[in-house]
Biopython code that builds the backbone (N, CA, C, O; Angstrom):
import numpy as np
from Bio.PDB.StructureBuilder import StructureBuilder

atoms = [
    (1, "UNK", "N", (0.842, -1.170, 0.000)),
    (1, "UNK", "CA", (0.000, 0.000, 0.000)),
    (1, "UNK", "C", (0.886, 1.230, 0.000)),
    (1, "UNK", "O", (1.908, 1.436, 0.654)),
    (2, "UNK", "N", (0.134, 2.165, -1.066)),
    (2, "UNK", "CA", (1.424, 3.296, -0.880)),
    (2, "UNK", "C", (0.307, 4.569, -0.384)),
    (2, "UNK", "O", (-0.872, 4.528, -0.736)),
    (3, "UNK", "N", (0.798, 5.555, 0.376)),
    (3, "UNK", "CA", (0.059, 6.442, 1.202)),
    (3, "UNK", "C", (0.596, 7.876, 0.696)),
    (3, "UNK", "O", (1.647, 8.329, 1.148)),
    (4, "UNK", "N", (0.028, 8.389, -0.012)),
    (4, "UNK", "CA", (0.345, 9.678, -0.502)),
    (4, "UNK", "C", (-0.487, 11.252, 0.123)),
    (4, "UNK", "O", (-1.467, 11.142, 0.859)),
    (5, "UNK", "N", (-0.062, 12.351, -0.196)),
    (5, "UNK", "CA", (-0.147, 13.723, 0.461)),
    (5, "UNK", "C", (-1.662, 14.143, -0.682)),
    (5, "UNK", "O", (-1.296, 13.711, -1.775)),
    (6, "UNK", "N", (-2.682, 14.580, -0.813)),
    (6, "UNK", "CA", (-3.479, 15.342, -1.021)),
    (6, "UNK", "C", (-2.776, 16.098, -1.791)),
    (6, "UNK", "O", (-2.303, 17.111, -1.277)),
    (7, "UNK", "N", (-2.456, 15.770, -3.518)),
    (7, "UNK", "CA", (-1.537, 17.212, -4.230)),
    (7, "UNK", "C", (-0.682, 17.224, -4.318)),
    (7, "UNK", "O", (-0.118, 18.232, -4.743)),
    (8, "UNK", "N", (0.258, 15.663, -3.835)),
    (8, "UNK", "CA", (1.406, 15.375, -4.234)),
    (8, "UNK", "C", (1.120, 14.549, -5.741)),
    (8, "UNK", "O", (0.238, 13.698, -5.862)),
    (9, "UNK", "N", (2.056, 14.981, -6.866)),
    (9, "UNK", "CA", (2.212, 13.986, -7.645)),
    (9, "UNK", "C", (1.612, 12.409, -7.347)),
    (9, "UNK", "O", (1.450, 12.142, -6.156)),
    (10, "UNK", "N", (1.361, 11.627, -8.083)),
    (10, "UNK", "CA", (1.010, 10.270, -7.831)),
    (10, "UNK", "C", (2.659, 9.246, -8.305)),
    (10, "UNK", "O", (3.712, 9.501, -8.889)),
    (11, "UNK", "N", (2.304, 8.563, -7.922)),
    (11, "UNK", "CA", (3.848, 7.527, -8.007)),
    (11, "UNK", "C", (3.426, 6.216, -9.145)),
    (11, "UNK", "O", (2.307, 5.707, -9.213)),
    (12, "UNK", "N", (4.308, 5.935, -9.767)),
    (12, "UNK", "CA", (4.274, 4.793, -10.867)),
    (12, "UNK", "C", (3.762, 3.853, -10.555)),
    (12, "UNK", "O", (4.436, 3.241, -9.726)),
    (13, "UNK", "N", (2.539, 3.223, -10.892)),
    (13, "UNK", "CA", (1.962, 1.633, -10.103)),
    (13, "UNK", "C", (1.393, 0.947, -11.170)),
    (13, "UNK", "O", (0.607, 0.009, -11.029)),
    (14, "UNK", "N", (1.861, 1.498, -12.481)),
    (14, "UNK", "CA", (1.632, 0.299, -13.202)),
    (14, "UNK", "C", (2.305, -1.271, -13.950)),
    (14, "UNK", "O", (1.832, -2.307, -14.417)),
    (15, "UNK", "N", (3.799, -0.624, -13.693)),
    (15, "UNK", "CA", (4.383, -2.007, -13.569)),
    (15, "UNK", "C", (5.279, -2.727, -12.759)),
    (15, "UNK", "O", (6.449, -3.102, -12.841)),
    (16, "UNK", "N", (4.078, -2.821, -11.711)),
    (16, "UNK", "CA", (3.679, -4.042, -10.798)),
    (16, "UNK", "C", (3.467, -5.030, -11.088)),
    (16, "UNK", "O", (2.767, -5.190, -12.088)),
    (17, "UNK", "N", (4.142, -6.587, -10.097)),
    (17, "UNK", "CA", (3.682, -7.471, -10.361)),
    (17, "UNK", "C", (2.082, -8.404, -9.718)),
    (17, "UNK", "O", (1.453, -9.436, -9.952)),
    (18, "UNK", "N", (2.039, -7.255, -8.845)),
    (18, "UNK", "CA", (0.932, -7.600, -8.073)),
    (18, "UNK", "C", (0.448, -6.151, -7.928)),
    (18, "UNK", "O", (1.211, -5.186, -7.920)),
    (19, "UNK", "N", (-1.248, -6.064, -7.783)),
    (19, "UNK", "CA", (-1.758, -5.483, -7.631)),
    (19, "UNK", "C", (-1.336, -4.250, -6.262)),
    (19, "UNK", "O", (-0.751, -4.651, -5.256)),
    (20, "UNK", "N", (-1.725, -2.793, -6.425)),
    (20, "UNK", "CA", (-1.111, -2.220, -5.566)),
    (20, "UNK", "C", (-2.336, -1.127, -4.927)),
    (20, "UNK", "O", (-3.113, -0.555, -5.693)),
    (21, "UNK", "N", (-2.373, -0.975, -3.759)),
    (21, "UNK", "CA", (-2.888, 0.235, -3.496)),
    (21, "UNK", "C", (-2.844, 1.362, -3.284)),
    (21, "UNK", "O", (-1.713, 1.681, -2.920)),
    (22, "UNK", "N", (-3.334, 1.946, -3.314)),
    (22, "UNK", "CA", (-2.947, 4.339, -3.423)),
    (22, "UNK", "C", (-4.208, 4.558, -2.890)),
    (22, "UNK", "O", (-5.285, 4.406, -3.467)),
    (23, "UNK", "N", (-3.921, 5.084, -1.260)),
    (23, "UNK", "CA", (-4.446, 6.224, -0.689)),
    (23, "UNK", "C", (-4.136, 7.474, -0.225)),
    (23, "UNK", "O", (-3.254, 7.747, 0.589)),
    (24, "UNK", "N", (-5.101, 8.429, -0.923)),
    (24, "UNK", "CA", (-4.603, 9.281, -0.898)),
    (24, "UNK", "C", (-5.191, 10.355, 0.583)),
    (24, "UNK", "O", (-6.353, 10.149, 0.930)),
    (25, "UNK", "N", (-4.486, 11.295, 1.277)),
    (25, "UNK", "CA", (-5.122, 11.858, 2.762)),
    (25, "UNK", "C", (-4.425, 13.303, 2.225)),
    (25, "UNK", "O", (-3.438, 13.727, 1.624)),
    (26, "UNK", "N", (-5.942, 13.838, 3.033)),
    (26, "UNK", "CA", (-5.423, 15.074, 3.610)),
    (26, "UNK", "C", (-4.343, 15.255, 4.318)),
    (26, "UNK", "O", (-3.530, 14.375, 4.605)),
    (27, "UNK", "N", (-4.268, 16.975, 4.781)),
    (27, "UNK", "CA", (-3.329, 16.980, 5.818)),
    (27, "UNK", "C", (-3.731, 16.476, 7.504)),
    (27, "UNK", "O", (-2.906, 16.089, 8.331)),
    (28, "UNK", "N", (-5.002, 16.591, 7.685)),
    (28, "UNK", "CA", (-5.425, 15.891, 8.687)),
    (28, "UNK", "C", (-5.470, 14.248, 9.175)),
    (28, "UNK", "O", (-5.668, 13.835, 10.318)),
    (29, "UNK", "N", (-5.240, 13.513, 8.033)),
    (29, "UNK", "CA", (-4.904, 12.158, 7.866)),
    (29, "UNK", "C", (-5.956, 11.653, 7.603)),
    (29, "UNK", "O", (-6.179, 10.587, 8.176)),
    (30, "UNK", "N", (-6.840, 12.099, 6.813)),
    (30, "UNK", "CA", (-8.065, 11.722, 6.722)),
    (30, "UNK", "C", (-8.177, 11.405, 5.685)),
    (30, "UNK", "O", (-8.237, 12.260, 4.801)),
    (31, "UNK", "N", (-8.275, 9.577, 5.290)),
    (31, "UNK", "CA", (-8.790, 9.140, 3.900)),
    (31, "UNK", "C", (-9.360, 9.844, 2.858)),
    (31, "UNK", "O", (-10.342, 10.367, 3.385)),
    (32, "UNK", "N", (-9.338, 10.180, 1.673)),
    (32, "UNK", "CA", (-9.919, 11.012, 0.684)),
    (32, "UNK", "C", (-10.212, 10.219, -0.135)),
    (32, "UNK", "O", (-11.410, 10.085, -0.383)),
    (33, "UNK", "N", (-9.080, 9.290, -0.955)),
    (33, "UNK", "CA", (-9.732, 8.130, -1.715)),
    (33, "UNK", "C", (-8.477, 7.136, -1.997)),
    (33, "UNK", "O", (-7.264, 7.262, -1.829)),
    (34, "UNK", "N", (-9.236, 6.172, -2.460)),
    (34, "UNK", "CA", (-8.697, 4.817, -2.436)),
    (34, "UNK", "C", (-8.135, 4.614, -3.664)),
    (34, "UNK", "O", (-8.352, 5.724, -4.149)),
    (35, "UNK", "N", (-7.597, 4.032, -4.474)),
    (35, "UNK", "CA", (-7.981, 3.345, -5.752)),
    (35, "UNK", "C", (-6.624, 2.246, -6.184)),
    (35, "UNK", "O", (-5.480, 2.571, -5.867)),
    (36, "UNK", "N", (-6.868, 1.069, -6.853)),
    (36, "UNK", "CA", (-5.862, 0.047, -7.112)),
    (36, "UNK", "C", (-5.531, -0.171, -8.340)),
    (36, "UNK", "O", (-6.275, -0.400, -9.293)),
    (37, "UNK", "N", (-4.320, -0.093, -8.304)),
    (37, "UNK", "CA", (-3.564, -0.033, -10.041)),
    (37, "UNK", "C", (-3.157, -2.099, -9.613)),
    (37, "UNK", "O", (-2.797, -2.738, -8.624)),
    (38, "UNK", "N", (-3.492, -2.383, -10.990)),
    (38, "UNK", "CA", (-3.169, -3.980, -12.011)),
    (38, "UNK", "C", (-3.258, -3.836, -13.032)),
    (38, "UNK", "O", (-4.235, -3.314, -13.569)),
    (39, "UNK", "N", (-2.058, -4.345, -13.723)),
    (39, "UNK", "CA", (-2.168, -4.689, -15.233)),
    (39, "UNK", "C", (-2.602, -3.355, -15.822)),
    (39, "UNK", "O", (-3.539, -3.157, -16.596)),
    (40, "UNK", "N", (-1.518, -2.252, -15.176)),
    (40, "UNK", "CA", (-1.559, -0.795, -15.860)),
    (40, "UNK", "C", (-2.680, -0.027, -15.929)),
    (40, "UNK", "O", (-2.610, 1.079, -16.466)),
    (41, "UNK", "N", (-4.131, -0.603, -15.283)),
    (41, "UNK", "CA", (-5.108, -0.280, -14.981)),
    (41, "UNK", "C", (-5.422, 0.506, -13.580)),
    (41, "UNK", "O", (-5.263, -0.243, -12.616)),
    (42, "UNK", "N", (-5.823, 1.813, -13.237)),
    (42, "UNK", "CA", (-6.112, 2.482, -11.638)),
    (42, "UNK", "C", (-7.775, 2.068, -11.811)),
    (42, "UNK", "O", (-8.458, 2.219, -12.825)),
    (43, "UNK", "N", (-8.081, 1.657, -10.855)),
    (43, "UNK", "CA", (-9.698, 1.258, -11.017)),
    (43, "UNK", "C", (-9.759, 1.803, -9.444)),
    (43, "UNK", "O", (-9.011, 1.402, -8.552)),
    (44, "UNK", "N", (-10.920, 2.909, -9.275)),
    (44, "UNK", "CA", (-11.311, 3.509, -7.807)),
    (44, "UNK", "C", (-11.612, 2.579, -7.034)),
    (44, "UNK", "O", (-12.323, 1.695, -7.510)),
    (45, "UNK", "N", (-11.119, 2.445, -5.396)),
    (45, "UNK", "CA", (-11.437, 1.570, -4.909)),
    (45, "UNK", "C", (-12.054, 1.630, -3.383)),
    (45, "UNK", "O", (-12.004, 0.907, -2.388)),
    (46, "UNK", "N", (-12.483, 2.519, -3.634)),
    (46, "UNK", "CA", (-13.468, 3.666, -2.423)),
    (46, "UNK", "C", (-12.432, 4.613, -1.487)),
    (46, "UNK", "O", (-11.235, 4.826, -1.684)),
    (47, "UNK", "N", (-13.201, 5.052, -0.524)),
    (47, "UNK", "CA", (-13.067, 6.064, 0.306)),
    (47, "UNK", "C", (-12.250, 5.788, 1.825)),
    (47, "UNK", "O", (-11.745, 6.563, 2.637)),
    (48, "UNK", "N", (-12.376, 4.410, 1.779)),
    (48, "UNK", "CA", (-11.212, 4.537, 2.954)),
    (48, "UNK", "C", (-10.106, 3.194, 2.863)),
    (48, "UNK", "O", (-9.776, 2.634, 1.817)),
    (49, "UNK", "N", (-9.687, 2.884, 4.100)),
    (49, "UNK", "CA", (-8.287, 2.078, 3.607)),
    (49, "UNK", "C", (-9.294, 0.899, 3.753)),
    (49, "UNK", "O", (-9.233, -0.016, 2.933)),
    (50, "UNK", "N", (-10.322, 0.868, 4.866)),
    (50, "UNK", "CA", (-10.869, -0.856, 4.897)),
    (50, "UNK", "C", (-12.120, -0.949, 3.762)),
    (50, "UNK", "O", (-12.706, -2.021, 3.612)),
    (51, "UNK", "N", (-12.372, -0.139, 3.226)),
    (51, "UNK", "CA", (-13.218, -0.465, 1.772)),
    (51, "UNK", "C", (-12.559, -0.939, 0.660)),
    (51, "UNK", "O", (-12.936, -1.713, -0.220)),
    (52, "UNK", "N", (-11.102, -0.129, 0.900)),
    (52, "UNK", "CA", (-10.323, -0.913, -0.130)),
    (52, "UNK", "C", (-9.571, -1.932, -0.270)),
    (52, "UNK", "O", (-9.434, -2.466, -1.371)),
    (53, "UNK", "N", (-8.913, -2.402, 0.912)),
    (53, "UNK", "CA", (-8.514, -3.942, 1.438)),
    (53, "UNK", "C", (-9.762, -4.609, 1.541)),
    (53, "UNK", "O", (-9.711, -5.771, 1.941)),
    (54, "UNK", "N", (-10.733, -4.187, 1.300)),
    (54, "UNK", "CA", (-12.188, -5.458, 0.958)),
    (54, "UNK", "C", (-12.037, -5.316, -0.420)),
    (54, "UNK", "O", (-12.329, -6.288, -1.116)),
    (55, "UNK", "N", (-11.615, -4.235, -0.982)),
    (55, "UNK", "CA", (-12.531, -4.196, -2.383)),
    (55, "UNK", "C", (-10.956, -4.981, -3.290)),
    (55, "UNK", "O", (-10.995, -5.458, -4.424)),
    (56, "UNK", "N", (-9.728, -4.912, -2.409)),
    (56, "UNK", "CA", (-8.590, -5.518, -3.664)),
    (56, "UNK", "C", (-8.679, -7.472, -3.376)),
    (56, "UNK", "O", (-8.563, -8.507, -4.033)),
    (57, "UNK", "N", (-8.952, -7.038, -1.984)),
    (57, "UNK", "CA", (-9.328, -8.423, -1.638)),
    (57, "UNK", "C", (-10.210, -9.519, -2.611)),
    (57, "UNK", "O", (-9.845, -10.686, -2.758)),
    (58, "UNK", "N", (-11.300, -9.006, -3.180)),
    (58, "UNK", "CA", (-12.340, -9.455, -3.392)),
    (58, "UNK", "C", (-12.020, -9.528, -5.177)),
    (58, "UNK", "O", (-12.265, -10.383, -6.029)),
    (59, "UNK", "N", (-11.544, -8.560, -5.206)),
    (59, "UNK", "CA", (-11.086, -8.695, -6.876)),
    (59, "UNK", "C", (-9.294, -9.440, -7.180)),
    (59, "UNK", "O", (-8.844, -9.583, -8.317)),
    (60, "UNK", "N", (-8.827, -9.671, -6.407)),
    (60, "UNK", "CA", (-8.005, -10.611, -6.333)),
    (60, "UNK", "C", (-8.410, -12.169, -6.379)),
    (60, "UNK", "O", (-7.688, -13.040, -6.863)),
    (61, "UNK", "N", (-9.564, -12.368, -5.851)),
    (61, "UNK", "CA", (-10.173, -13.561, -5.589)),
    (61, "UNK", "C", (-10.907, -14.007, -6.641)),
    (61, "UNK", "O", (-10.850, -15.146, -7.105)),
    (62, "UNK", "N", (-11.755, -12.913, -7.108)),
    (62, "UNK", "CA", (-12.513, -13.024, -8.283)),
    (62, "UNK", "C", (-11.694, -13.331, -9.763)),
    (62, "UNK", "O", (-12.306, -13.955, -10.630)),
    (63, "UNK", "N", (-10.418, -12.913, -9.997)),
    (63, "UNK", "CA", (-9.692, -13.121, -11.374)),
    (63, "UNK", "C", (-8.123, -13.614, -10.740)),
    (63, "UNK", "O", (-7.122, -13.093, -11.231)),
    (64, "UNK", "N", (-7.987, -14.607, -9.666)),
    (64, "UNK", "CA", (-7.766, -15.955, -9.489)),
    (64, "UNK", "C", (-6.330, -15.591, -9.354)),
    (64, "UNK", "O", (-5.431, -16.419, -9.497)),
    (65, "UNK", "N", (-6.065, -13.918, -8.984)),
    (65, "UNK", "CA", (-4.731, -13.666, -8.761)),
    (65, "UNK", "C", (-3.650, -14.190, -7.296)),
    (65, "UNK", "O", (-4.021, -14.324, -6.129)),
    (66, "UNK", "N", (-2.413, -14.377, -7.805)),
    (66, "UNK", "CA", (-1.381, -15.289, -6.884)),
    (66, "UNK", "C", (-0.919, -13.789, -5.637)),
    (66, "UNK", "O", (-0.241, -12.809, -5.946)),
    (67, "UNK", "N", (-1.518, -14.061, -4.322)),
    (67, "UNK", "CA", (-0.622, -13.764, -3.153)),
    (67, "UNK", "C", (0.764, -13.031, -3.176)),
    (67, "UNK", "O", (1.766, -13.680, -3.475)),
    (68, "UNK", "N", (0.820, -12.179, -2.979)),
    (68, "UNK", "CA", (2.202, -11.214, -2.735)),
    (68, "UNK", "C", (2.789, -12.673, -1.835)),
    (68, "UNK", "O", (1.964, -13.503, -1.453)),
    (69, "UNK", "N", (3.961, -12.816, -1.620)),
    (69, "UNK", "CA", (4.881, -13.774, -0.843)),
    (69, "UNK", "C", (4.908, -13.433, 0.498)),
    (69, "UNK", "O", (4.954, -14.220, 1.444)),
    (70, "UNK", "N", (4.874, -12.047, 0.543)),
    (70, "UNK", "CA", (5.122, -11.130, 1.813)),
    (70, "UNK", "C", (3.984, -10.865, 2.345)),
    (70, "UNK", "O", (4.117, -10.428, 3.488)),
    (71, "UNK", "N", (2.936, -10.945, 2.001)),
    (71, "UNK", "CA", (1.357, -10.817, 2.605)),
    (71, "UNK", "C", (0.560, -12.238, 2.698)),
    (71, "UNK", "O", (-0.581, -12.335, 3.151)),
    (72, "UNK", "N", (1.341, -13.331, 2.197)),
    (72, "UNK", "CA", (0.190, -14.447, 2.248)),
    (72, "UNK", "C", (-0.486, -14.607, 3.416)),
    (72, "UNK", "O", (-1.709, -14.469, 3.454)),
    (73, "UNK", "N", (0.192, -14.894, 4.420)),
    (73, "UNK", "CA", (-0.691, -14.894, 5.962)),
    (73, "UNK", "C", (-1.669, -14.244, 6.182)),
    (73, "UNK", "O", (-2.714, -14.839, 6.444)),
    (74, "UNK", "N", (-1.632, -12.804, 6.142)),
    (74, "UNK", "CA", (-2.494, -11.738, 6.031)),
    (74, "UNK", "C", (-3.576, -12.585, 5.331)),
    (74, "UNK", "O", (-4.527, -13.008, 5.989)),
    (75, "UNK", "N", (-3.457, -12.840, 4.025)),
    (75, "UNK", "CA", (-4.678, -13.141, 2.730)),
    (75, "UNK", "C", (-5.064, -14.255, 3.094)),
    (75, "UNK", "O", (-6.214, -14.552, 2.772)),
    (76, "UNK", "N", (-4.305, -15.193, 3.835)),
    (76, "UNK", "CA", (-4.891, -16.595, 3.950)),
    (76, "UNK", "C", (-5.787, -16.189, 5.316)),
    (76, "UNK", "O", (-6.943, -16.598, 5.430)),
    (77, "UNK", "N", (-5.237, -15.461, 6.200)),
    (77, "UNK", "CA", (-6.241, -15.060, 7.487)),
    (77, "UNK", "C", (-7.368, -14.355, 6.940)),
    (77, "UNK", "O", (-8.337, -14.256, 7.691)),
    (78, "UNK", "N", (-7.452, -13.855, 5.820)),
    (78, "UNK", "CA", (-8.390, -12.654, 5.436)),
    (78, "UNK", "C", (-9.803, -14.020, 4.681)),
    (78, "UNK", "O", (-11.014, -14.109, 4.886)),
    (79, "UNK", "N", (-9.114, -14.615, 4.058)),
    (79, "UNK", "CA", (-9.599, -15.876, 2.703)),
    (79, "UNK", "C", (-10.357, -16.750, 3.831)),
    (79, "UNK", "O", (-11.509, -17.082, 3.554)),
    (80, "UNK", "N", (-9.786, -17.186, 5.170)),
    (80, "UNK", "CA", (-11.024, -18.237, 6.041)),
    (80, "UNK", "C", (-11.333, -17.770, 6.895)),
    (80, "UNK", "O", (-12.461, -18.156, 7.203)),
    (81, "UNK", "N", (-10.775, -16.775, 7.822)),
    (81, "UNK", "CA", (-11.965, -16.590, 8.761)),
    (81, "UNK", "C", (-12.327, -15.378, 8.678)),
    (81, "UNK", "O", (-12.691, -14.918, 9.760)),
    (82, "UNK", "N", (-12.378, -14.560, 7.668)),
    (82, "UNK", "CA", (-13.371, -13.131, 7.174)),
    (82, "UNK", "C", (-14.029, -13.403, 6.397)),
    (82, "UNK", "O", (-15.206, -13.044, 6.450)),
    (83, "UNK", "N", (-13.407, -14.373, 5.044)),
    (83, "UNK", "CA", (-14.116, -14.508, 4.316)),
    (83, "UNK", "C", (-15.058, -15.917, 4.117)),
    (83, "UNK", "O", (-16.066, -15.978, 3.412)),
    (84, "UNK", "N", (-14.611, -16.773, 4.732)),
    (84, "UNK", "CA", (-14.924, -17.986, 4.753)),
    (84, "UNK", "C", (-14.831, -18.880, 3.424)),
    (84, "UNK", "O", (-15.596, -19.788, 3.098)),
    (85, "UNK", "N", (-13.665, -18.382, 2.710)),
    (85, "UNK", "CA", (-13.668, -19.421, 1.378)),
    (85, "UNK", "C", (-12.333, -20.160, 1.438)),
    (85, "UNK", "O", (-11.276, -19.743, 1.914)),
    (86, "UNK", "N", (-12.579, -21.313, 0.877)),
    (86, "UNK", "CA", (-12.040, -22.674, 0.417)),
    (86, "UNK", "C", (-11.865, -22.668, -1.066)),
    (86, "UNK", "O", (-12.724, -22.351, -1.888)),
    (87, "UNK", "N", (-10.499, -23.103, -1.331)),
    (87, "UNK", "CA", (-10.810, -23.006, -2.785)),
    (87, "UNK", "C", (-9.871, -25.086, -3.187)),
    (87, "UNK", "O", (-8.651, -25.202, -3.066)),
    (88, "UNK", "N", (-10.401, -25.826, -3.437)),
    (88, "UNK", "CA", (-10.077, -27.019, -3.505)),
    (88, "UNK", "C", (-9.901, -27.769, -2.464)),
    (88, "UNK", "O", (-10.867, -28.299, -1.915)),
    (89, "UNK", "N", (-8.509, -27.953, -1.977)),
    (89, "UNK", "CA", (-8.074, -28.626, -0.718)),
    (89, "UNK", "C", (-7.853, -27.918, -0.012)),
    (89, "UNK", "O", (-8.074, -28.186, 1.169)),
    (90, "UNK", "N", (-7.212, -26.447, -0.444)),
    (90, "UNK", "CA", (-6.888, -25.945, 0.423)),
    (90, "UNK", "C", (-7.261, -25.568, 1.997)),
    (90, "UNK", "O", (-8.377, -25.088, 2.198)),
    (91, "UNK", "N", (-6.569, -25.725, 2.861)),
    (91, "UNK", "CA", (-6.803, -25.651, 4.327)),
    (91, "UNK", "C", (-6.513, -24.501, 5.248)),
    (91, "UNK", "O", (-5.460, -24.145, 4.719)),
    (92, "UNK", "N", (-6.653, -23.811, 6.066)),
    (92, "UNK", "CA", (-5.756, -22.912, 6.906)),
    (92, "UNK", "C", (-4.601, -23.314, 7.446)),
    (92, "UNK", "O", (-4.708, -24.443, 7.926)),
    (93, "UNK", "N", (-3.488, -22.817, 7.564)),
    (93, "UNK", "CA", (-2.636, -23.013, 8.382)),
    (93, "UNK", "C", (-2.556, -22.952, 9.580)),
    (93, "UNK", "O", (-3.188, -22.033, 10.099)),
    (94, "UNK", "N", (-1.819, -23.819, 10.430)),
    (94, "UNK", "CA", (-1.844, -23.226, 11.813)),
    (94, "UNK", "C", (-1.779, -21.976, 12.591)),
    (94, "UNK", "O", (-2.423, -21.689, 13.600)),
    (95, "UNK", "N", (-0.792, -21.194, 11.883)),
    (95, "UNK", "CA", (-1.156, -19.974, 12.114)),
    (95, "UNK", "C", (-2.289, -19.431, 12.035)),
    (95, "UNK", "O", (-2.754, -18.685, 12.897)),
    (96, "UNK", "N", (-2.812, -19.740, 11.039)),
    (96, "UNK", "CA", (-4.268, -18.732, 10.402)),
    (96, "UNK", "C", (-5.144, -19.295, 11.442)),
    (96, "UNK", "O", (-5.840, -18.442, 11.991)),
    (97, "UNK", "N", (-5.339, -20.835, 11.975)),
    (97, "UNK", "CA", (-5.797, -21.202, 12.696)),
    (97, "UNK", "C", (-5.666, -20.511, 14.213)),
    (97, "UNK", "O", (-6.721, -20.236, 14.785)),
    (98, "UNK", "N", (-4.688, -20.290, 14.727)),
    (98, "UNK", "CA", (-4.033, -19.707, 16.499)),
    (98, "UNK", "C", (-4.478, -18.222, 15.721)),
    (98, "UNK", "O", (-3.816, -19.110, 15.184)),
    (99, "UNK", "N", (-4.669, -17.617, 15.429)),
    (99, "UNK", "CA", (-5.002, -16.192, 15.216)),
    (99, "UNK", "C", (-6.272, -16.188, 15.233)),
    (99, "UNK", "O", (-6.845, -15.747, 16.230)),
    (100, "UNK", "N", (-7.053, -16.714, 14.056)),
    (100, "UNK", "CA", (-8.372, -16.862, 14.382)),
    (100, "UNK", "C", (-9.233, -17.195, 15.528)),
    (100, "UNK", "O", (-10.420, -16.875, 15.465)),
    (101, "UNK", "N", (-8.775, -17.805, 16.575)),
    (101, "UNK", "CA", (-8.885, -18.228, 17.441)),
    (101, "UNK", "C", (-8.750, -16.864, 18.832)),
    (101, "UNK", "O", (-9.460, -16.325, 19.681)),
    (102, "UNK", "N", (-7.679, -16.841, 18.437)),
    (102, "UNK", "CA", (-7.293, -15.045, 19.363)),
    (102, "UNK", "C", (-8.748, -14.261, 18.848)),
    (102, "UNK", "O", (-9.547, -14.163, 19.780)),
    (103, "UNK", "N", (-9.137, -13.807, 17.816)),
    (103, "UNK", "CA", (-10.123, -13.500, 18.279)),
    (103, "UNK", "C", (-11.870, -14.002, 17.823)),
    (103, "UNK", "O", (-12.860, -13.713, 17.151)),
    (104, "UNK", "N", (-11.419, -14.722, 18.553)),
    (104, "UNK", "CA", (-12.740, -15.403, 18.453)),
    (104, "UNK", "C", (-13.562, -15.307, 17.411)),
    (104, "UNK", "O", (-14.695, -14.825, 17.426)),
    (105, "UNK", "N", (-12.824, -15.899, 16.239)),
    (105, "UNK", "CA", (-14.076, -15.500, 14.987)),
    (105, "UNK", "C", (-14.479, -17.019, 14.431)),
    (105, "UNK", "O", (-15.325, -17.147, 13.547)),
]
sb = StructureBuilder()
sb.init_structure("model")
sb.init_model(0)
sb.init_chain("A")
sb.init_seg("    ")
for serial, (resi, resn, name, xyz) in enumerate(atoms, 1):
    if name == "N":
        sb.init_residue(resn, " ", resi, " ")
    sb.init_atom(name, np.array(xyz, "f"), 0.0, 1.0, " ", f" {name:<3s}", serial, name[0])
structure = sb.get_structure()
């Protein structure tokens, strides 16, 4: 996720290998807008940071895209116990499991 100034220039996010996010804040730190560059494409991705970690989430899932290396945990915690999907065999990990558990979901 990259976090930019209200009126600063925007930064290069189209060749990425994984999808990226840009929010942009006031000087008060206050979300203004969201939006996610893939495949050289910025597609708006709402108004704050957790509309848009639902909304890259969900379109990651939908066109069957591969996990940053460095965020899988995150996505696999996000994929069973937020989202509740299974996709073949796949299982949670123990981790994803002892976290989920912390809070009681």
């Amino acid at each position: 996720m990259i976090v930019s100034q209200h009126g600063e220039p925007l930064p290069d996010m189209t060749d990425k290998e994984y999808p990226q996010l840009l929010a942009t804040v006031a000087a008060d730190g206050q979300t203004i807008s969201c939006v996610l560059a893939c495949d050289g494409k910025v597609i708006p991705a709402g108004t704050s940071i957790i509309e848009a970690l639902d909304f890259m989430y969900k379109f990651m899932w939908i066109f069957l895209l591969k996990y940053h290396p460095g965020l899988s945990g995150f996505y696999k915690f996000l994929q069973f116990s937020v989202y509740k999907l299974s996709y073949g065999k796949e299982r949670p990990s123990s981790t994803v499991v002892e976290v989920t558990k912390l809070f009681n979901m």
